[in-house]
Biotite code that builds the C-alpha atoms (Angstrom):
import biotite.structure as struc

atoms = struc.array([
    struc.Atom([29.787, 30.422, -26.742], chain_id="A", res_id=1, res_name="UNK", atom_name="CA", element="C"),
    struc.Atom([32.625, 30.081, -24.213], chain_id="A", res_id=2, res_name="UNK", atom_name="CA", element="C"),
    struc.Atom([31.993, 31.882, -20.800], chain_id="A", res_id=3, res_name="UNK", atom_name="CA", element="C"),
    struc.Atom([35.009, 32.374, -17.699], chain_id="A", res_id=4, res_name="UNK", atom_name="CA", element="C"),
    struc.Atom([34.076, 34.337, -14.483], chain_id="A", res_id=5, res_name="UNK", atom_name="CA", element="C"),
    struc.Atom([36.242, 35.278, -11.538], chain_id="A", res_id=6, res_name="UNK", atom_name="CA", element="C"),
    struc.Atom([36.039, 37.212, -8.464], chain_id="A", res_id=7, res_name="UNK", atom_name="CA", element="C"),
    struc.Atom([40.060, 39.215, -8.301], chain_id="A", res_id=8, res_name="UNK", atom_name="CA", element="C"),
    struc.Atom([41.066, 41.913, -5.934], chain_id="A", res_id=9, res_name="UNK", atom_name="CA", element="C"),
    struc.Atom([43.328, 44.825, -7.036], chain_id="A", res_id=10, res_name="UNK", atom_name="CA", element="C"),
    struc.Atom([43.393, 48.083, -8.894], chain_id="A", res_id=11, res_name="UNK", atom_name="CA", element="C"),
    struc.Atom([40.328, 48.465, -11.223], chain_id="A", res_id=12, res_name="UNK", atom_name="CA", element="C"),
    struc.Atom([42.254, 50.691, -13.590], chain_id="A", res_id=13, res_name="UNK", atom_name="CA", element="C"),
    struc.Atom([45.686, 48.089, -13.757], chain_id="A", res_id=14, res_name="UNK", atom_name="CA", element="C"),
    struc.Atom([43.878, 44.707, -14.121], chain_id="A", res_id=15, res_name="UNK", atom_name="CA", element="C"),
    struc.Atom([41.961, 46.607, -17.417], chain_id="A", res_id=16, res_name="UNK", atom_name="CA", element="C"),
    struc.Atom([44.467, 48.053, -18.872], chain_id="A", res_id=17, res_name="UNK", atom_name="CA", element="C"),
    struc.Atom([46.469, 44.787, -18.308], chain_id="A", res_id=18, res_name="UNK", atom_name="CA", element="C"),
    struc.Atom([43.492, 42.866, -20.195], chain_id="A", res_id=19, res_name="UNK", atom_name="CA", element="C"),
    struc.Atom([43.364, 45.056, -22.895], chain_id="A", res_id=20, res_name="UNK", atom_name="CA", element="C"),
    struc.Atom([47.247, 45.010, -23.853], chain_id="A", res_id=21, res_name="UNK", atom_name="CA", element="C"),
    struc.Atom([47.454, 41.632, -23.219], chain_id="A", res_id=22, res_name="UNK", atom_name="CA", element="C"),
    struc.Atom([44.405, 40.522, -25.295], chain_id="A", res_id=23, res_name="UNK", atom_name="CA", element="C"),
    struc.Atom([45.804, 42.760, -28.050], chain_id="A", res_id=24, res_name="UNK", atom_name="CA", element="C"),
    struc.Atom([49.200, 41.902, -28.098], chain_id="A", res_id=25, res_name="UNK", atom_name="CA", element="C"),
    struc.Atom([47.789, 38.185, -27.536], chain_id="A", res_id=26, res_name="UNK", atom_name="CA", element="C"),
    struc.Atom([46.922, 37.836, -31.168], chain_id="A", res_id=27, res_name="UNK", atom_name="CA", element="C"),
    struc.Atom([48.522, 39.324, -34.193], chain_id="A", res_id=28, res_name="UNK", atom_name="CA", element="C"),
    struc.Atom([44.577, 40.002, -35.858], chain_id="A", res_id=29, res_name="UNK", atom_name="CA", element="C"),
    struc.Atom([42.920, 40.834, -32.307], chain_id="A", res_id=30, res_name="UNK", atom_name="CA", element="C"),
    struc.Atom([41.516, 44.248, -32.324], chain_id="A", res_id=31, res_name="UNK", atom_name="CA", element="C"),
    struc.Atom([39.745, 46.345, -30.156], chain_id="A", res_id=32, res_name="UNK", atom_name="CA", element="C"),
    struc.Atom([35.480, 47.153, -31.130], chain_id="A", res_id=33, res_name="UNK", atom_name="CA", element="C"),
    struc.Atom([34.201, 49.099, -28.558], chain_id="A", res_id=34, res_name="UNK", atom_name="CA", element="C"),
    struc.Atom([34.059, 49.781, -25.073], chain_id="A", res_id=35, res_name="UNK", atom_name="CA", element="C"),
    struc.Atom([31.761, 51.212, -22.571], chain_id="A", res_id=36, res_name="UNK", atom_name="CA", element="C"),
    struc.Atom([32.324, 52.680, -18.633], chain_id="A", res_id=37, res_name="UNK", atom_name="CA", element="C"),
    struc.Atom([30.299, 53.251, -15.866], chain_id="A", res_id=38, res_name="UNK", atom_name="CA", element="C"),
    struc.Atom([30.308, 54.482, -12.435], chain_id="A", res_id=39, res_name="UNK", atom_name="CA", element="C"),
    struc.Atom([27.922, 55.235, -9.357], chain_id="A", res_id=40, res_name="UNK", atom_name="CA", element="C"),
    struc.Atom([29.613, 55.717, -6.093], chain_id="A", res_id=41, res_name="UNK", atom_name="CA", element="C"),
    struc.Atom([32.275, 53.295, -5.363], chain_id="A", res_id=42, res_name="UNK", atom_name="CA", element="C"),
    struc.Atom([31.019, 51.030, -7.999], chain_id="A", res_id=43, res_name="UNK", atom_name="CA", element="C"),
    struc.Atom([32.393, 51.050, -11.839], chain_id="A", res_id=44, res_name="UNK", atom_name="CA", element="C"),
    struc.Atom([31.835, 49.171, -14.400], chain_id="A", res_id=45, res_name="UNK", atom_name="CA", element="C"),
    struc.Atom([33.733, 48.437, -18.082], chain_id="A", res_id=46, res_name="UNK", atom_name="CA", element="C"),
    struc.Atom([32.895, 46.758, -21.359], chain_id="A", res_id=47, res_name="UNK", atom_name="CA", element="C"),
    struc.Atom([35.047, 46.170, -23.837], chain_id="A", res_id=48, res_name="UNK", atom_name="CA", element="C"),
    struc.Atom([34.527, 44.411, -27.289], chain_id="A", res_id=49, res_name="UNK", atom_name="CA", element="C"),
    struc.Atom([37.352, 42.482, -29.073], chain_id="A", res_id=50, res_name="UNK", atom_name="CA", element="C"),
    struc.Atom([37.493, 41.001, -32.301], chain_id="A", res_id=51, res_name="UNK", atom_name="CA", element="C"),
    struc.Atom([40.207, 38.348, -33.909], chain_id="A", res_id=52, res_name="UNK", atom_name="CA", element="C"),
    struc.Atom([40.752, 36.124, -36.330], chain_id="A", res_id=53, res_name="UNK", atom_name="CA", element="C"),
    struc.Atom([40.257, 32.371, -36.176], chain_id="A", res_id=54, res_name="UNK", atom_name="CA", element="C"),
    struc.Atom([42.683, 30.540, -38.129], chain_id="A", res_id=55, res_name="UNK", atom_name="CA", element="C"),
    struc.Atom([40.850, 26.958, -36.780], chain_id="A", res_id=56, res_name="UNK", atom_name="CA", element="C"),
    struc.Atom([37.392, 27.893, -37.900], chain_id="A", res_id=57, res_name="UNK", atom_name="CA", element="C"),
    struc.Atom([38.407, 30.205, -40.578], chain_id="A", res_id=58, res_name="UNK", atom_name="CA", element="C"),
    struc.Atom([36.020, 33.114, -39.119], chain_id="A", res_id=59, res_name="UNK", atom_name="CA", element="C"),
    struc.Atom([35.830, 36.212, -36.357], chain_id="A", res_id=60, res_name="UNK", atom_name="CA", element="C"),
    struc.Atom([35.342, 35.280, -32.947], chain_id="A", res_id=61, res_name="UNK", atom_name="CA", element="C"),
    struc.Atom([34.334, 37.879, -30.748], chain_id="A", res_id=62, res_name="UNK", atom_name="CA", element="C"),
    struc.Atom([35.083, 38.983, -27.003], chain_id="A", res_id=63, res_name="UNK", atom_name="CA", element="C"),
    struc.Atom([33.248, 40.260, -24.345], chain_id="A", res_id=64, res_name="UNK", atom_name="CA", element="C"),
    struc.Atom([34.901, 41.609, -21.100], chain_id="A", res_id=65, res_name="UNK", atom_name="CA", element="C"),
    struc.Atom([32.871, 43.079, -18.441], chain_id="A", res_id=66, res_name="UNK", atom_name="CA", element="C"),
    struc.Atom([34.803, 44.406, -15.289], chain_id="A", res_id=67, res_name="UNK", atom_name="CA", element="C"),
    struc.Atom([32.812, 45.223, -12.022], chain_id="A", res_id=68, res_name="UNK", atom_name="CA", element="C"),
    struc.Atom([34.940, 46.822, -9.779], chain_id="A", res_id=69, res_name="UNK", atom_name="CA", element="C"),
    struc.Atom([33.711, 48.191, -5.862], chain_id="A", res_id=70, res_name="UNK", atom_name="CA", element="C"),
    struc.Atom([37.128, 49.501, -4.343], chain_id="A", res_id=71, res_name="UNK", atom_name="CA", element="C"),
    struc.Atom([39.711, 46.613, -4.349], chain_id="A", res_id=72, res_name="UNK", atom_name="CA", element="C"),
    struc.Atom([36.905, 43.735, -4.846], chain_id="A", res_id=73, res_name="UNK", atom_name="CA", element="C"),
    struc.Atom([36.891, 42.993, -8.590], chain_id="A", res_id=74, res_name="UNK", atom_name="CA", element="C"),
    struc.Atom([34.360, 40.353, -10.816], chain_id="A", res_id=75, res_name="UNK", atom_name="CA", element="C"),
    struc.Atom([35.254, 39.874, -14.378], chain_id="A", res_id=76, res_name="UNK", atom_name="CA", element="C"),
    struc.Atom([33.279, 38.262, -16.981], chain_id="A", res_id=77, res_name="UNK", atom_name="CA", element="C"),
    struc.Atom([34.990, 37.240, -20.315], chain_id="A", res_id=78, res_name="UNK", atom_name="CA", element="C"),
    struc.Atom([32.104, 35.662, -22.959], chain_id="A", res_id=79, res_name="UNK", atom_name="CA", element="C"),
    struc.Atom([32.925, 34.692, -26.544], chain_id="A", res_id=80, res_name="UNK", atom_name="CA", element="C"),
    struc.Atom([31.432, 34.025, -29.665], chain_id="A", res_id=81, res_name="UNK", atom_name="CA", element="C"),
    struc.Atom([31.500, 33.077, -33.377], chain_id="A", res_id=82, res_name="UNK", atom_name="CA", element="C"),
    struc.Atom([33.711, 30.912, -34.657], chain_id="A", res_id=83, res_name="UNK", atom_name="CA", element="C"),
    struc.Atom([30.864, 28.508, -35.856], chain_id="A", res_id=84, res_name="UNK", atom_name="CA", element="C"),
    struc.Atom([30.142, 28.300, -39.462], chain_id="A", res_id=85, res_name="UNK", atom_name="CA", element="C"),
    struc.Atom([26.764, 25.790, -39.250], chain_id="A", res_id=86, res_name="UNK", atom_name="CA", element="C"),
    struc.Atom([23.268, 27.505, -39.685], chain_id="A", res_id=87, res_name="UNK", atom_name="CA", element="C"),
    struc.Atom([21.106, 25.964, -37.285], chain_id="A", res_id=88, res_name="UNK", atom_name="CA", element="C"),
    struc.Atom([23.506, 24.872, -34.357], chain_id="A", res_id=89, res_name="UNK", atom_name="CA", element="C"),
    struc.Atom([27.312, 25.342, -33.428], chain_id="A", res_id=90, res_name="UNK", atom_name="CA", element="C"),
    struc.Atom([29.932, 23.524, -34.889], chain_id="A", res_id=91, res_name="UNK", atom_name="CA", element="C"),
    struc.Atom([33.779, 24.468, -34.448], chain_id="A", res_id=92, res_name="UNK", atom_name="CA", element="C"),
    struc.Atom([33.661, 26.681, -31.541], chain_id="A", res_id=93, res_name="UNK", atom_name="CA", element="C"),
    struc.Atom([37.533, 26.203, -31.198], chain_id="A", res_id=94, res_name="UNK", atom_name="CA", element="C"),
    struc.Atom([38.335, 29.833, -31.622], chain_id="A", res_id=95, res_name="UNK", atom_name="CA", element="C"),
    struc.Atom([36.040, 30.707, -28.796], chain_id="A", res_id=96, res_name="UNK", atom_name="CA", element="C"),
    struc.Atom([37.941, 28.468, -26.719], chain_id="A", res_id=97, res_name="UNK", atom_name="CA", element="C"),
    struc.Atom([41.375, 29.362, -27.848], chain_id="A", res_id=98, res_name="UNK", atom_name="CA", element="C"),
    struc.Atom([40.565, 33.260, -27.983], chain_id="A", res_id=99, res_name="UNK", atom_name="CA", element="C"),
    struc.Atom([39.083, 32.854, -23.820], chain_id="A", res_id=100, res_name="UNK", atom_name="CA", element="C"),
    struc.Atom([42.432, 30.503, -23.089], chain_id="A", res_id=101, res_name="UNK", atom_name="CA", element="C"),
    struc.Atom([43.841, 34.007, -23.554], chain_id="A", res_id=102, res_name="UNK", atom_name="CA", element="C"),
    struc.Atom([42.024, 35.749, -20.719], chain_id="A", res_id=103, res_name="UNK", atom_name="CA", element="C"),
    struc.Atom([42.595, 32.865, -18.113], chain_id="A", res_id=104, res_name="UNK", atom_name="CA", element="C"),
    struc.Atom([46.217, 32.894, -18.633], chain_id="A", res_id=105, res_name="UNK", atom_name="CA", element="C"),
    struc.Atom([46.180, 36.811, -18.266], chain_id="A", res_id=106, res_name="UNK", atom_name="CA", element="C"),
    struc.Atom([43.811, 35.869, -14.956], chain_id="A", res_id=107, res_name="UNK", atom_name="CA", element="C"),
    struc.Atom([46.301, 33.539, -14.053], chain_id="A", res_id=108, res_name="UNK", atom_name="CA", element="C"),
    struc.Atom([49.361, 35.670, -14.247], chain_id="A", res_id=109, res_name="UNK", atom_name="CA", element="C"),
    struc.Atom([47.545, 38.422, -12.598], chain_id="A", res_id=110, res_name="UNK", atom_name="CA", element="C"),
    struc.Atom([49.441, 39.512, -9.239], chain_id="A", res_id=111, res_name="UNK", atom_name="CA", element="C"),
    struc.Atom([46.573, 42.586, -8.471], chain_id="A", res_id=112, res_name="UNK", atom_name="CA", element="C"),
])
């Protein structure tokens, strides 16, 4: 498991949307699970699921995005996992890695 948090200001509504095209146009077998919202007052929150292929570890590795957004202060937390094919402990997490090296570079390209 592979785990990247970071406080971001901006539009709740852009920096989503800008994860979710850019995680699925990130990776030709990335796809889209599920996805949850919620809101009380000021406060929202998203979940969305993704899934892709790991060429490295020959398995699915799987994404986890939750957005907390309260006006223009923002806190995302990306978690992966899969992408290990031992029974009793991990081995080749590389995909995790490689599939949350997508979400930093998104971070890092964000402009809010």
């Amino acid at each position: 498991m592979a785990k990247l948090e970071r406080e971001l200001t901006g539009s709740f509504d852009r920096l989503l949307d800008y994860l979710h095209d850019g995680i699925l146009n990130g990776s030709a077998s990335a796809s889209w699970e599920d996805s949850s919202d919620y809101a009380s007052g000021s406060v929202r929150v998203a979940v969305r699921v993704y899934e892709r292929y790991s060429i490295i570890g020959s398995n699915r590795v799987s994404l986890n995005l939750t957005l907390v957004g309260n006006g223009p202060n923002l806190f995302l937390s990306a978690i992966t996992s899969g992408g290990s094919q031992a029974m009793l402990f991990k081995i080749n997490t590389l995909g995790e890695g490689a599939f949350l090296d997508v979400v930093e570079e998104l971070l890092d390209g964000w402009n809010g």
